[in-house]
N, C-alpha and C positions, 0 to 999 in steps of 0.2 A: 860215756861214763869213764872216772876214772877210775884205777883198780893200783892197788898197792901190795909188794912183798905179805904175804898170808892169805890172801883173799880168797877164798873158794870158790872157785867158777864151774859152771857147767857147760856143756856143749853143745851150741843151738846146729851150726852148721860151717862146714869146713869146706874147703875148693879143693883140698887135697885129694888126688885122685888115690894115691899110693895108700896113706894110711888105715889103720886099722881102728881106729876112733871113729866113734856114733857116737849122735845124738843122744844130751844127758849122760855122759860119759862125765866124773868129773874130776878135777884138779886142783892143785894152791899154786898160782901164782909167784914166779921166781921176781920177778919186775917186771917196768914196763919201758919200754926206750921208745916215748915219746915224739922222738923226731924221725923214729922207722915207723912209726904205730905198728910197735912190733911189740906183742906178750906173750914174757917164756914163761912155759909155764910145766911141774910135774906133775904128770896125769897118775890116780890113784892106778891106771896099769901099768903104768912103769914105760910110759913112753914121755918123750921129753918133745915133741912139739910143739914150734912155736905158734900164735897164733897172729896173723896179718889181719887187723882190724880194718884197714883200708885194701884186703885184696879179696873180698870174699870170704871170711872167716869171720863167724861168731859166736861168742860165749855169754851167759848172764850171769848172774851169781846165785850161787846155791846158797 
């Protein structure tokens, strides 16, 4: 899927061990850099993690 600047996503599943994000947690979309399948994105808690769509992290859209 592609996802653009506004998009509201939610949090299926992260690899991150450290963060404080769960599932269904959700966010907008800062961009998407394409050639990292890397999406930054600001979560409605005020955390700014990015999400690695090719490393174990998933989001859908809300």
């Amino acid at each position: 899927m592609t996802y653009k600047k506004g998009d509201r996503i939610a949090l299926v599943q992260t690899a991150d061990p450290h963060t404080e994000l769960r599932p269904g947690d959700l966010g907008t979309v800062r961009r998407l850099d394409a050639s990292l399948s890397t999406l930054y994105v600001t979560w409605d808690s005020g955390s700014t993690l990015s999400i690695l769509l090719d490393g174990g992290d998933e989001v859908r859209t809300a």
